[in-house]
Structure formats: C-alpha cells, structure tokens
N, C-alpha and C positions, 0 to 999 in steps of 0.2 A: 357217379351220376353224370350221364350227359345233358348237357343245355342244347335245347334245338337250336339249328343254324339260325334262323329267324329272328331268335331271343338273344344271341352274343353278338348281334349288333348293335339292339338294345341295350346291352351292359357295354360295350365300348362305350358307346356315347353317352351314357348314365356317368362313366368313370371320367370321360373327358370332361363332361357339363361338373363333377363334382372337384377333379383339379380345377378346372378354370373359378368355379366359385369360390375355395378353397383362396387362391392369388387373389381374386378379388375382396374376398373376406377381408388377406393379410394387409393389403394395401389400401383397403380404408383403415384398418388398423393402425399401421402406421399413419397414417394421412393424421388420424384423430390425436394418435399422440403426440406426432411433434405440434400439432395446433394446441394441445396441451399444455407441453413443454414453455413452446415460445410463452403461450400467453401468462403461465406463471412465474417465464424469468421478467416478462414484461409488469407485472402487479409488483415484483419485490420491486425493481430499479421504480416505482412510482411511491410505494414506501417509504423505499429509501430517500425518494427526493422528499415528499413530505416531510421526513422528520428533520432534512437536514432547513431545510426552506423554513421549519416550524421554529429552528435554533435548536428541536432536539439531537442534534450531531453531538461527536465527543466534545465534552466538555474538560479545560487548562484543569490541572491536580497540579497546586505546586508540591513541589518536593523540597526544594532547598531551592539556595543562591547561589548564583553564580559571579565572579567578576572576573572582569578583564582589564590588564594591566598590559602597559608599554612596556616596550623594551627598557626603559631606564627605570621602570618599575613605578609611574607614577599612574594612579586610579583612573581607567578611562570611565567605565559602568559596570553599575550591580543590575541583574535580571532575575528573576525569578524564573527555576527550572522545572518541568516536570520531567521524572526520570524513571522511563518503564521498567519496571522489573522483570513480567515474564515473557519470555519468549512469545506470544499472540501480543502483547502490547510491543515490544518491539518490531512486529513484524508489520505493524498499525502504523505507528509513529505519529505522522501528522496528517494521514487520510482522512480523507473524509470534511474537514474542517474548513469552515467557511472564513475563519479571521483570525490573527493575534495580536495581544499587544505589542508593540514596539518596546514592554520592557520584560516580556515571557520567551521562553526557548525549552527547547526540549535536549536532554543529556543520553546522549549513548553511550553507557560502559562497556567496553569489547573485552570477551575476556578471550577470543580467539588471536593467531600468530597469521594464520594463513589467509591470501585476499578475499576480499569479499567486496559486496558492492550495493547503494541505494539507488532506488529509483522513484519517481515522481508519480508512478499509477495511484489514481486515485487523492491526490495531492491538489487539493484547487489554489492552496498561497506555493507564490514565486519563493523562493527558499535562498539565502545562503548557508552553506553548510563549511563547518569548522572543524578541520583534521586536528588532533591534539594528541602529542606523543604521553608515554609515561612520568618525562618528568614537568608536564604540565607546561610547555610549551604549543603554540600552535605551529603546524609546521606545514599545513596547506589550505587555503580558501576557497571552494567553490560560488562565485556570485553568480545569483539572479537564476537560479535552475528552472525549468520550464515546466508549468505545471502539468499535471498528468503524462508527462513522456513518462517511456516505457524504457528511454536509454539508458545504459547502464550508470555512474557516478561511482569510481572503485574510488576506493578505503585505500589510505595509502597503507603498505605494510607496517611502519611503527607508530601506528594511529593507535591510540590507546581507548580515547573518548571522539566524540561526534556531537559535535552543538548542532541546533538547526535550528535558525532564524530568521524574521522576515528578508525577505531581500532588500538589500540597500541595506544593510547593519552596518554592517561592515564599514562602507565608504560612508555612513553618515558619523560614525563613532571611531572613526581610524583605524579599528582592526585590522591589523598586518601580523604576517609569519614573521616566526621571532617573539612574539607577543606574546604573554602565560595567562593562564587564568590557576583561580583559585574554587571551590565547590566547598560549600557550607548546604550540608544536609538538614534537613529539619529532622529531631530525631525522635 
C-alpha cells in the first residue's frame, strides 16, 4: 500500500508531535517522582525527629558492668554497659541518641584481626572512645569525638573491645592507657 504524498507529511509530524509528547510525558514523569522521592525521604527525617524529640529514640539495655582500674590496680569506677550483640546493633551503637549517663557506656566485642573504623554519623553525644586489647588493658583513648562527623576513628589493630562514653570521662575519672578494666555480664 502506498500513502499519498499529502498524507506522509501528516504522519511525519503525527510521529514527531508523538516523540515530543512521549519526552514530555517522560519528564514530567520523572519531575513527579523525584517530587515523590524527596518528599518521602523528607516525612521519614520528620518522623524520625518526632520520635527522637518525643524521647522515643534508642533506649540504655544494660547488659553487665563494667570497671576501670589504675595502673596500680586501685578502683577508679563501675558503669553500667550495654553490649550489642548483633551485627545491626553494632552497626547502630550510639545513633541516634539524645543523652547518657555519666555512669552508662556501651561495649564493643571485636572478634575481627583486621582494621577497621567508627565514626560519629548520626551520633548527636560528643564521645570518648576506649581501645582495649585482649588482656584487658586499655591501650588508646579517643577524647571528645565530634558529633555526627563522618571521619573515620580507626580501631587500633589489638583492640579487642571498644568502650564508648560521654566525653569528658575520661579526664573527669583518670582514665589513661595502661589502665585495665574488668566486664561483669549480667547473665
């Protein structure tokens, strides 16, 4: 079948007006979805602030105690720990959380050899954080971390455990390397 000359200029431009509608179609398409998008990463982060604003944010689980002893081995302080167990709770740690006591901390058990590293996203308390080899010596101190950075904080390699508490522990209670603690679990 032939189309008259007349008529295949009518379908050109039938076929051009149907691409251009076609892009037009796609790009309010797009247009609508990421307006979409944004507005429901923006409902979660308003959620999320509610609950944390409401107090329902993670709530302290003790786990056991912790103490820290001087080099000459005499009692500095006992804290109460909470000590995540699975891999999403360790990956959590202390986000998200508006406060802690001055006698709570949180326990990292590492059962990896190779470096690794924390960082403060999502982290609104200043932190010190306490390197602790295997035989239950501390053997490096991070003071006063910065909340929400995204910098790295490497694990030293024979860190075995990972205390994390308020900033200022540290220098208010004497903690210094060289210094051991002991972990009483609640069982």
């Amino acid at each position: 079948m032939q189309i008259p000359e007349n008529n295949q200029h009518s379908i050109k431009s039938f076929q051009g007006k149907k691409g251009l509608l076609f892009l037009s179609v796609l790009g309010i398409s797009l247009l609508i979805g990421f307006h979409i998008f944004a507005y429901a990463k923006e409902v979660h982060a308003k959620i999320h602030t509610v609950l944390l604003a409401s107090g329902n944010g993670p709530q302290f689980t003790k786990g056991g105690e912790l103490l820290f002893f001087s080099k000459t081995g005499r009692k500095r302080i006992t804290i109460d720990i909470e000590i995540p167990t699975t891999r999403e709770e360790r990956t959590r740690g202390l986000m998200f959380r508006r406060s802690m006591a001055d006698t709570e901390g949180m326990l990292f058990v590492h059962n990896m050899s190779k470096g690794f590293f924390f960082w403060m996203k999502n982290t609104y308390i200043p932190l010190d954080m306490i390197f602790v080899d295997k035989g239950m010596r501390i053997i490096q101190i991070e003071k006063n971390t910065t909340p929400l950075s995204e910098e790295p904080i490497f694990v030293p390699m024979k860190a075995q455990y990972t205390i994390e508490v308020n900033a200022g522990f540290c220098d208010r209670h004497g903690i210094q390397p060289g210094d051991s603690i002991q972990v009483r679990k609640i069982p």
